[in-house]
N, C-alpha and C positions, 0 to 999 in steps of 0.2 A: 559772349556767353559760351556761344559753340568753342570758341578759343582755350577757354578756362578747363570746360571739360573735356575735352581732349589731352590738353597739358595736365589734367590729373591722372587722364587713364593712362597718359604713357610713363608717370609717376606710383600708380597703384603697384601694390604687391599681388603676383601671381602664382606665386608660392604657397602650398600648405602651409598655413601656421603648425608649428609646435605644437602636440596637445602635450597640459597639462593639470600636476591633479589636480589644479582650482576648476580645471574645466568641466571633467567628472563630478566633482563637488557640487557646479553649478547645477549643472542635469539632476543631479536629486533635490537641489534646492527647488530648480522649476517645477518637478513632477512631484511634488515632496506630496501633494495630494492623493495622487494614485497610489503612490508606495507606502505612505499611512494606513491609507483603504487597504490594498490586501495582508499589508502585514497584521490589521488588526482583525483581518475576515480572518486569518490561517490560524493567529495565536488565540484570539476568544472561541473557534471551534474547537483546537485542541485542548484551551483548559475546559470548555463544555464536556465534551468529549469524557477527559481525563477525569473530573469533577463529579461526574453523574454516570459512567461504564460502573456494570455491575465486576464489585472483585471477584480476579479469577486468580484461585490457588492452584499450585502444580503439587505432585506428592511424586516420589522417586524410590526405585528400588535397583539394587543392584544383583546382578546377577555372575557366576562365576561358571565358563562352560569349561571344564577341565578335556583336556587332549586324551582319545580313546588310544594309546598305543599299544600296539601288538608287543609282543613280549618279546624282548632280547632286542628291540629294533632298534640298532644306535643311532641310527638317523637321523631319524622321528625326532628320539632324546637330544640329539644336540642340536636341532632346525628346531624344536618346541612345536613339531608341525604334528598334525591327525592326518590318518589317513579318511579318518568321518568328514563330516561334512564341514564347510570354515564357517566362521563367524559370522559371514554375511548369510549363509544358509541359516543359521541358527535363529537370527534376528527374525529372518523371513516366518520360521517357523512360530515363530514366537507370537507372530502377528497374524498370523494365518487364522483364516477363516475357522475354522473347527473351535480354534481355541475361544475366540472374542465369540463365539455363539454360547460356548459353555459359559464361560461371564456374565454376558449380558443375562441366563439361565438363571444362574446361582443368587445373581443380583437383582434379579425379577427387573429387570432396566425395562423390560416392554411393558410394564405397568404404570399407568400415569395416574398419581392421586392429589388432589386440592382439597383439603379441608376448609370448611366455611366458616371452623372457630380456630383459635390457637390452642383453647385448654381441649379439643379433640383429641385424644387415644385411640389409638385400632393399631393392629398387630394383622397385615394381610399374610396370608401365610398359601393360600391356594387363589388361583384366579384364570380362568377358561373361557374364552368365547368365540362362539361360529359366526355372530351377527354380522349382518355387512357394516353397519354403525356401533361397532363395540364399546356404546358410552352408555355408563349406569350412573343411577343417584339413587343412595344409600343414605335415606333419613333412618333416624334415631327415634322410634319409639317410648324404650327404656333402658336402661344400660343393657337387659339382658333379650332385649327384642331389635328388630330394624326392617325396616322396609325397603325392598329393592323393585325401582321403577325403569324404566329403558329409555332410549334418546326420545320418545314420543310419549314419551309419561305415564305409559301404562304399566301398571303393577301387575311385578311377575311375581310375587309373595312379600311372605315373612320370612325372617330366618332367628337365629339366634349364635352370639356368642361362640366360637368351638366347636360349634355344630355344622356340618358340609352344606352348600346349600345349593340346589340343584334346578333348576326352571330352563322353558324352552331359550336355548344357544348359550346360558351361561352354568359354570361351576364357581363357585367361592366358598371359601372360607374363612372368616374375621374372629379374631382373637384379642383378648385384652381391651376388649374395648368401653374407654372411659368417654361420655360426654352427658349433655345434656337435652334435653327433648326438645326435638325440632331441628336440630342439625345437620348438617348433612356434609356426605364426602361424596365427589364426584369421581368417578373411577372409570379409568379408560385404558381398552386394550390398544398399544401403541406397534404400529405394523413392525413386525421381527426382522425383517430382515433389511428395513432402515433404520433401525436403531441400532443393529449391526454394523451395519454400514458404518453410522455416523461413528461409534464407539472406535472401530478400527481405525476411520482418519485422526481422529484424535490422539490416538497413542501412538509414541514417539520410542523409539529403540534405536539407540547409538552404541557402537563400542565404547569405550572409555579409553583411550590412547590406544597406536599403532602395536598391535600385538600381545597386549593384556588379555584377550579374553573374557574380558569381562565385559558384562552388555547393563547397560543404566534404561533402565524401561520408565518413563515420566507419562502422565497422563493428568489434565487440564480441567477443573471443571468451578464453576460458581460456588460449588457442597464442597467443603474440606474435606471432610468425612467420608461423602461418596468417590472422591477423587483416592483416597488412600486405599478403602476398598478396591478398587476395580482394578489398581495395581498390585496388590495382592493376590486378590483372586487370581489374576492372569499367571502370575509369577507360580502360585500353587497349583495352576492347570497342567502350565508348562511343563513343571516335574513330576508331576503325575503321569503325562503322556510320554515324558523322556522316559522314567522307569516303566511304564508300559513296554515301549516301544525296546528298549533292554533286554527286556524277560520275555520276548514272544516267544521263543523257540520252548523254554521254560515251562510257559504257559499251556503254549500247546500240547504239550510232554503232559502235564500234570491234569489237564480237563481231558487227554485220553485215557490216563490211566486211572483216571475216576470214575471214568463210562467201564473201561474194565473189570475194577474192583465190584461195582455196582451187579453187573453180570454175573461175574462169577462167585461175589458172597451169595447169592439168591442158588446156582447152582450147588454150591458146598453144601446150604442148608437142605436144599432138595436130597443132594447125594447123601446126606448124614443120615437122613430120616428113613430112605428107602434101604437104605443101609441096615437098621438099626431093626427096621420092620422087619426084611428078611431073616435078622438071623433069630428073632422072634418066633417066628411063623416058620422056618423051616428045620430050627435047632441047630443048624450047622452055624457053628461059633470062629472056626480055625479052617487056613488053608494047608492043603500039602505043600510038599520041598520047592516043585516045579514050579508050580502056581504062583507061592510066594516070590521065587527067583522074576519069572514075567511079571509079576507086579509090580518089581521095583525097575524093572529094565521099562517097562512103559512108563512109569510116575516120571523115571529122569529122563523119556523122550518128551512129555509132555512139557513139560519146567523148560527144555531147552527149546523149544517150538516156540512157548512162549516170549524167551528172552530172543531170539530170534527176529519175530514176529516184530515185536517192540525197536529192535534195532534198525530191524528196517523200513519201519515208519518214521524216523527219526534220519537217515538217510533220505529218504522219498523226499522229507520236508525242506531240506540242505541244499538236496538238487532242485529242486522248482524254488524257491528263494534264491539260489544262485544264479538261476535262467532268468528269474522277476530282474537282478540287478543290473547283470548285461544286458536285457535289453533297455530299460533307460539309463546304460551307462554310468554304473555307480562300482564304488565297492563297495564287496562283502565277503567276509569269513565266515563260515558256519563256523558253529561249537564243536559241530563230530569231529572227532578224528583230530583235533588239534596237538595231542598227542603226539601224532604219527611225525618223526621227519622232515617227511617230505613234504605231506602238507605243510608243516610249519615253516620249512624254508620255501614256498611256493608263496605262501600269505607273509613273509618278510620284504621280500620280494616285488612281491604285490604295495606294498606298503613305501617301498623305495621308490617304483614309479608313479605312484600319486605323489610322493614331494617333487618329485622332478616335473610332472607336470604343472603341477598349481604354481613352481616358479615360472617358468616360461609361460602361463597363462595372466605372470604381470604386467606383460609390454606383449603378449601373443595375441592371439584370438585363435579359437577351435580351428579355424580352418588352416592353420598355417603347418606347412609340411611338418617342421619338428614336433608339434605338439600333437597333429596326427602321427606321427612314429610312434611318439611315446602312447597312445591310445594303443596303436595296434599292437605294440606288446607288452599292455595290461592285457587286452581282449585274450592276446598267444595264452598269458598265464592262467587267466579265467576258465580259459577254454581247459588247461590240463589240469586245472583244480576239478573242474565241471567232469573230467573224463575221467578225473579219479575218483570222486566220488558216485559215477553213473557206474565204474567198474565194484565200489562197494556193493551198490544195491544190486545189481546183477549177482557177484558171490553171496548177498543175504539172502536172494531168490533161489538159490542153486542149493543153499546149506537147507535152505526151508524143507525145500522139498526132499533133499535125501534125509531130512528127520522123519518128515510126511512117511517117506518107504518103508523107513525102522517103523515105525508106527504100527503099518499095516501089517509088517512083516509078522510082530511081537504077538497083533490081534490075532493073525490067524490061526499063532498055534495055541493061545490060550481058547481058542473053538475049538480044539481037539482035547480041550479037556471033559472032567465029567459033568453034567449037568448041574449040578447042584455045586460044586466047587467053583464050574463053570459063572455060575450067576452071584459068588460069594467075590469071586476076584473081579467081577464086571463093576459089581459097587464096589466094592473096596477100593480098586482102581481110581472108581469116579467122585470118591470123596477123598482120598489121597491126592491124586492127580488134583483137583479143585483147592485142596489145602495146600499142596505147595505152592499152586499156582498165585493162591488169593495172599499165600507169606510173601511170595517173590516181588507181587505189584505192591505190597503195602512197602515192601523195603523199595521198592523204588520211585515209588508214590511221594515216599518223605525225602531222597534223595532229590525229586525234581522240585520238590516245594521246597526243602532248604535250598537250594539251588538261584529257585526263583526270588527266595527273601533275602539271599546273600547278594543279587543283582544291585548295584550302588550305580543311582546316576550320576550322569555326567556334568548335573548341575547342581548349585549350592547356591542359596539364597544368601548371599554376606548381607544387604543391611536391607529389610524390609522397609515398606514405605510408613511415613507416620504419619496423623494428622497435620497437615502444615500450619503452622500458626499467623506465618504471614501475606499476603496476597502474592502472584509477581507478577499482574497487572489490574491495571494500570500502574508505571512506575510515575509516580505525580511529576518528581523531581525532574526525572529523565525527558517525561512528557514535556514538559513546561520549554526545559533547554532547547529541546529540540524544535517545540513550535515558536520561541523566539528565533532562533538561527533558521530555520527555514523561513519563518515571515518574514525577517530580513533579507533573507536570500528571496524572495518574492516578490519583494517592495523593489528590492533595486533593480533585479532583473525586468519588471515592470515598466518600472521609470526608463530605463535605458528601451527596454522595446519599443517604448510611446516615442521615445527620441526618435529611434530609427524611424518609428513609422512617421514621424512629424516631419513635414517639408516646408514649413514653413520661417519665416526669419526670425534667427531669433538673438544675431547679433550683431553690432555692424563692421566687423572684419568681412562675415559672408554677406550683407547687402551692398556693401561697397564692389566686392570679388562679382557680383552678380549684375548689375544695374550701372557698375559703371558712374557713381556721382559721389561723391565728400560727402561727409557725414557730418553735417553743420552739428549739431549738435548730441547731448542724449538727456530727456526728459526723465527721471528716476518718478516711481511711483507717489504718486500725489491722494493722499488718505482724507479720507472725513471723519465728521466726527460720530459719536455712537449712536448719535437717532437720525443719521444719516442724511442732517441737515446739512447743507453746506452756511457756514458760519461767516465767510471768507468771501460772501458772493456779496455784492451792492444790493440786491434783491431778496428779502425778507422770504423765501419760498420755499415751504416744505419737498416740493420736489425738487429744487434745483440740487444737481450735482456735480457743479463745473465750479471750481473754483481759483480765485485770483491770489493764488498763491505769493505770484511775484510782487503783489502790493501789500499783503497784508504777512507775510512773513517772509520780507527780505533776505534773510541770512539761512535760510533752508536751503538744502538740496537743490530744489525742484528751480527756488528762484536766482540760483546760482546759472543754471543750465541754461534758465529764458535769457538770461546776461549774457553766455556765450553763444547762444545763437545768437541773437543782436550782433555782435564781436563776427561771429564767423559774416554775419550777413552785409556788414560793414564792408569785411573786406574779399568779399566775394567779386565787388563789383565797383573797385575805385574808380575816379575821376569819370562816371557815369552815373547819368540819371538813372532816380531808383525808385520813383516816387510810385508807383502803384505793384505792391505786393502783393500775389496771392495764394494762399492756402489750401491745399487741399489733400485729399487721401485715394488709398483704391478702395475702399468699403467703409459702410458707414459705420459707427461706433468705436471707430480708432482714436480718437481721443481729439482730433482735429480743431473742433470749437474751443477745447479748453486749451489747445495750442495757443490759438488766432485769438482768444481775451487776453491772455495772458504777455505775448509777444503785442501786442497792441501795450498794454502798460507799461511793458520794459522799453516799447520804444518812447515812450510821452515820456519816462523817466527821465530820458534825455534832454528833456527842451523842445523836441520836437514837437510841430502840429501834425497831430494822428486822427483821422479820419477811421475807424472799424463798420466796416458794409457786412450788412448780413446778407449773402447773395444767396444762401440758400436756400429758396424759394419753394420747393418742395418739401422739407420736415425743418421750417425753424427752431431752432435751439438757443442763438444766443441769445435771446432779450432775457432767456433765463438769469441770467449772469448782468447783465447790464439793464433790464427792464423794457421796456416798450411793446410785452405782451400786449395784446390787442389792439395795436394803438395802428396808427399809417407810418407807414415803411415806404421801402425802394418801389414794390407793386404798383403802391398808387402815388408814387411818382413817374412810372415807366407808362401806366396807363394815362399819365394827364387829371387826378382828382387831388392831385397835392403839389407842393414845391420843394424843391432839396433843403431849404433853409428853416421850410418848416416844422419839418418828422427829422430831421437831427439834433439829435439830444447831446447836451454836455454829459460827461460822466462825474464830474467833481474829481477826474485823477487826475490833476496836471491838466496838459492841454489834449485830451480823448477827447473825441467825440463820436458818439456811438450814432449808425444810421440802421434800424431796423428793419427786417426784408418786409414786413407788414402781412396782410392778407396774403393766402395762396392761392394765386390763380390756375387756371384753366389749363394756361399755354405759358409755363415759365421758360423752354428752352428759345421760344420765338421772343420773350420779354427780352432777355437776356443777350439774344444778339440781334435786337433791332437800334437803330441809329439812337434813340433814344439814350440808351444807355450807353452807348461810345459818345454822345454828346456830353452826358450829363457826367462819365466820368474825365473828361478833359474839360468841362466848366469847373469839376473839384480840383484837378491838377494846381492852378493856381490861387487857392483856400488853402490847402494844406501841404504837408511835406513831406507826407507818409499814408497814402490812402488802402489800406490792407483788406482785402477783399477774401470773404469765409465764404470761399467756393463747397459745390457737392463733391462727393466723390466720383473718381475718375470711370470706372466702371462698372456707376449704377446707374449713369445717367449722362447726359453728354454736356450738361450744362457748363464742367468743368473747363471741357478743350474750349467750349465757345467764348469763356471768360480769358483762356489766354491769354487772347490777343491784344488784351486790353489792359496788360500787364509787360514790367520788365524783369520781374523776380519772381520763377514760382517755385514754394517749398514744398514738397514732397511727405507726409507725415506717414510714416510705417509704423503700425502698431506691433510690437514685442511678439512674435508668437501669434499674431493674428492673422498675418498674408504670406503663401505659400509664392514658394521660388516665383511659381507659374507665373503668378497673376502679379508679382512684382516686373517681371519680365515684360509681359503685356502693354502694364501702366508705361515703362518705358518708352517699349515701341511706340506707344499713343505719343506718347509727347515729343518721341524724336519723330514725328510721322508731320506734326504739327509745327514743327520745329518752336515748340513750346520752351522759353527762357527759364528753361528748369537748374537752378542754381546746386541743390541737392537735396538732401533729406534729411529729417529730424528722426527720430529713433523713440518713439514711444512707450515706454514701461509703463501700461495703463494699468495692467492685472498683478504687476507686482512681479511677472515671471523671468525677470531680466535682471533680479537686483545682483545675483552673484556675477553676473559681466557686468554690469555699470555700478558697483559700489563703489569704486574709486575714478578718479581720471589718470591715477596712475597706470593704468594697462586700455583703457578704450576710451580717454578723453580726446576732446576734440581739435581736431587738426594740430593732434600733438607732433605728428611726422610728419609735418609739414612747412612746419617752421614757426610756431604760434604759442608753442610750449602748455605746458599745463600748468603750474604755478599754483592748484588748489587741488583738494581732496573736498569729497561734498560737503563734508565735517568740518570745516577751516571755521564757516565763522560759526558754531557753537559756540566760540568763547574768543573773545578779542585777542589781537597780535599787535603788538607793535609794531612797526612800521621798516626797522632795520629788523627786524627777523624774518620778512617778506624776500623771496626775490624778488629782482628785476621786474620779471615779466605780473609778477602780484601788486608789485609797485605800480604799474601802468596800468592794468588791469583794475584796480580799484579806484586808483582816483579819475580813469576813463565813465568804469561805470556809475559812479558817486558823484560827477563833476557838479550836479543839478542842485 
């Protein structure tokens, strides 16, 4: 026996096999269970999922920021570049907190109201609270009454309709409101500056392609309607704040010169009246030559003091606006003086090194030398923008005061006039002087306000947003696609994981590579029937679930296989005694008993006398299959209360004859290798011809090694997928340790998980490489062959196994 398997192993392939893609195919056949389970957990959550998400509509506005260029700047014009701020600035601004607070404002977003009916109407229009629990409930009295109660249900009044309504921590106001009595709306002040929050992340602002300028603002919400608003709104904030931010210089021009006018109409009136009383009250109507001459030499000191005055608060403002933008590094032009030359080729200038740097800050960063160069002379230019304009308002300080001198000069000699003239050109003066004053601000009054309504932003709304009519999530279609192809991608990723993580055997290329023995045969999966009787057993028994496949349906698979184990087991062991065979496994419920019934029929098929012992003495099984539940067995013959001729049963197959283990005793492993039983199986030696022994398994119990010895054949049964490398390894060592006449192993597909490697014997039948051929697919006899359609080896092969 050691001979044989030696002469295999130096026969065996030690080569990787080939993979291929029947092999993979297998692997998802085997685990076809796991990767069903997650593909069907991924795909029924995603249509879950997709099926029952509340729809969210997006609404979209486009936006158009046009390029601020300075005048004459070729540049600019042909780069399409600003020297304002880029698009990504703008986006920012767009998003920026100021704005999404005026929104969420305008949209009362920190308002949360549930109505308790659907046909409720209300029109909230005001809503205030200091409360730490800002939740009210607004029952309905009468359409023109309602009560309002607080998170603790104490009533903080009545109110009505249109009417304000005032109580401790709250203001409201409700309008339009249709319901019926008993109603009620629940109304809660929602915290501002998460709602804020939330509003900002959710709104989305992209450019629309590389260098359009144009910025697409989308925002997401469950409300069609709310979602089009608040894109709107944002978009109308936006340019609101852009032509603010336009017209500041403008603005502040024009709220000075309204505090001025203000002042000085109230003076004009004053001067008209004290005017008008003097020459009332004193008679004197007319000035002299002199008089009149200083009256008008003061009126037009006064007029120019004033346009002075004016000019150089509008300078002051130019210079500290220009110092604001150097220091966080921006540009900026004033309005004044653009005019002048020089400023304007200083701001052209200005204008040409902000393209130059914005290009190198594509591949730069601030810090890198050239792009600090190009800073510092912007800074150069700013700096002698900044010194020209600090040299304006210096000369508008200087002109002021030598107006100031004329002033005083004019006054003193109109004191050397005569009293009464004296006091006629004093008023006169002060409501002249006051009326040109208060013509010159009105004329420039409407100069800074056309000025400020001529200001055009820099943005255009091309396509506001609309109600959207169709959801864009869930996409169902998209959804579904995508959770099929991902649960596929799951399932098999799965299946192959479980592979890799799986060590155990699961074909017999690798149990042979590993263990070192032929692979007598391969048992394909043996089925029951649907009330999971076995039909197929001699014994009539609901639980039995072994069955004798190879007698009751010859021309299947399974009883194909028991034939060529018989065939392998034949010639395992020519011109040698072979008469007691034993069976066994490394763990229990590898299929081993329904082995050992079934190889017991295929051998009586023959003609032989077949002897089947049930040795396993610790969890009998076979009587299921063959009968002699409770009856006397091998026990109480090993103990002395029976005789071997009388607890052996015929089986009615041919010449079987079935010996049941009986009772379990106490001490089966002492039963089992006491003289007894080596006597009483060498008194059976000469009864029968074949005495096959349904050993325990190898590594649950030791009953197995000690049956050895009392054999010349033992078969090795591996279940599919049921025993890891290790404990194959193990079982061997046992048996070469024992030097146990271990012939080789049979290959159990109990659980079905081996059928894509033993569906055929064209690729894993047995002792095809060895010289024995295969001659059949499991399917041959489904349907009868003639006999010259047969090979050779199917010729010999069936009238061997049919001789009987």
């Amino acid at each position: 026996m050691m001979e044989n398997s030696n002469e295999y192993n130096s026969y065996s392939y030690l080569e990787e096999e080939e993979v291929h893609l029947q092999d993979y195919i297998n692997v998802l056949f085997r685990r076809r269970r796991a990767a069903i389970i997650a593909f069907c957990v991924i795909f029924v959550s995603v249509a879950l999922y997709t099926f029952w998400v509340s729809p969210v509509f997006e609404a979209k506005a486009t936006l158009h920021v046009r390029d601020d260029k300075v005048s004459g700047n070729g540049v600019l014009d042909d780069l399409g570049l600003s020297r304002e701020n880029p698009i990504e600035t703008e986006i920012e601004i767009l998003r920026s907190r100021t704005n999404i607070e005026e929104v969420v404002r305008r949209l009362h977003l920190d308002w949360g109201t549930e109505e308790s009916a659907d046909d409720l109407k209300f029109a909230l229009l005001d809503f205030e609270s200091t409360a730490e629990d800002p939740s009210y409930t607004i029952k309905l009295v009468t359409n023109q009454r309602f009560r309002v109660s607080d998170a603790d249900g104490r009533l903080l009044g009545e109110g009505r309709p249109g009417h304000l309504f005032k109580a401790k921590g709250i203001r409201l106001l409700i309008d339009d409101l249709q319901g019926e009595k008993g109603q009620e709306i629940e109304l809660t002040a929602l915290p501002f500056n998460a709602q804020v929050q939330s509003l900002r992340e959710g709104i989305k602002a992209s450019e629309v392609g590389k260098g359009t300028n144009i910025i697409q603002v989308a925002y997401r919400n469950c409300d069609p309607a709310l979602s089009s608003q608040v894109v709107n709104t944002l978009a109308n904030v936006y340019l609101e704040r852009n032509i603010l931010f336009k017209s500041e210089e403008a603005n502040k021009s024009v709220e000075f010169i309204e505090r001025q006018l203000q002042s000085v109409r109230s003076n004009l009136d004053g001067a008209e009246e004290q005017l008008a009383a003097y020459k009332s009250d004193s008679g004197v109507v007319e000035m002299g030559t002199e008089a009149t001459s200083l009256l008008g030499l003061l009126t037009g000191k006064e007029k120019e003091l004033a346009s002075v005055e004016l000019f150089r608060r509008q300078a002051r403002f130019a210079v500290e606006s220009l110092q604001k933008a150097m220091a966080e590094k921006k540009s900026y032009v004033p309005a004044v003086l653009m005019e002048d030359p020089v400023v304007a080729s200083m701001a052209e200038k200005l204008a040409t090194l902000e393209v130059e740097k914005r290009r190198l800050l594509v591949d730069m960063t601030e810090m890198h030398p050239e792009v600090r160069a190009v800073q510092g002379q912007i800074y150069q230019v700013q700096e002698k923008m900044l010194s020209t304009y600090q040299q304006l308002l210096s000369g508008l300080s200087k002109q002021s005061e030598t107006v100031r001198r004329d002033l005083q000069r004019y006054e003193a000699r109109v004191r050397k006039l005569p009293a009464a003239e004296r006091d006629l050109a004093r008023l006169t003066r002060r409501s002249n002087v006051n009326a040109e004053i208060y013509t010159f601000l009105l004329q420039k009054h409407e100069e800074a306000r056309l000025a400020r309504a001529a200001t055009i932003s820099s943005v255009n709304i091309i396509d506001p947003a609309i109600v959207p009519d169709h959801p864009v999530k869930p996409q169902k279609a998209k959804n579904l696609l995508l959770g099929l192809i991902v649960g596929c991608m799951a399932g098999i990723g799965l299946a192959f994981l479980l592979e890799y993580l799986d060590d155990s055997i699961k074909d017999g290329e690798l149990a042979k590579r590993e263990v070192g023995l032929p692979l007598l045969s391969v048992i394909p999966y043996i089925g029951f029937d649907r009330q999971g009787k076995d039909t197929q057993a001699l014994v009539d028994s609901n639980s039995s679930r072994r069955v004798l496949i190879a007698q009751f349906k010859p021309k299947s698979a399974a009883a194909e296989a028991f034939r060529s184990l018989r065939t392998a087991l034949h010639f395992s062991s020519l011109g040698r005694d072979k008469k007691v065979l034993l069976v066994t496994s490394a763990f229990p419920s590898e299929g081993k008993t329904t082995i050992s019934g079934n190889l017991a029929v295929t051998l009586a098929q023959t003609g032989n006398r077949v002897l089947l012992v049930g040795c396993d003495l610790r969890k009998p099984t076979l009587q299921d299959m063959f009968g002699g539940k409770d009856a006397s067995g091998l026990t109480e013959v090993l103990v002395g209360d029976a005789k071997a001729e009388d607890v052996i049963k015929p089986t009615g197959l041919f010449q079987l004859d079935f010996l049941p283990s009986g009772a379990v005793p106490p001490n089966p492993a002492e039963l089992l290798e006491s003289d007894k039983m080596r006597a009483l199986v060498d008194q059976l030696r000469g009864q029968y011809d074949v005495i096959l022994l349904d050993a325990p398994p190898v590594l649950a119990v030791t009953d197995a090694t000690i049956l050895t010895s009392l054999a010349e054949q033992v078969v090795w049964v591996l279940q599919v997928g049921g025993v890891s490398i290790k404990a194959a390894r193990r079982v061997k060592e046992i048996m070469d340790s024992i030097k146990a006449p271990l012939v080789g192993f049979v290959l159990n597909d109990k659980n079905q998980e081996g059928q894509g490697y033993y569906g055929s014997y064209g690729r894993y039948g047995t002792y095809g490489r060895y010289g024995y051929g295969y001659g059949y697919g499991y399917g041959y006899y489904q349907q009868e062959q003639p006999e010259e359609k047969m090979g050779m080896v199917g010729k010999l092969l069936t009238r061997w196994t049919d001789k009987d």
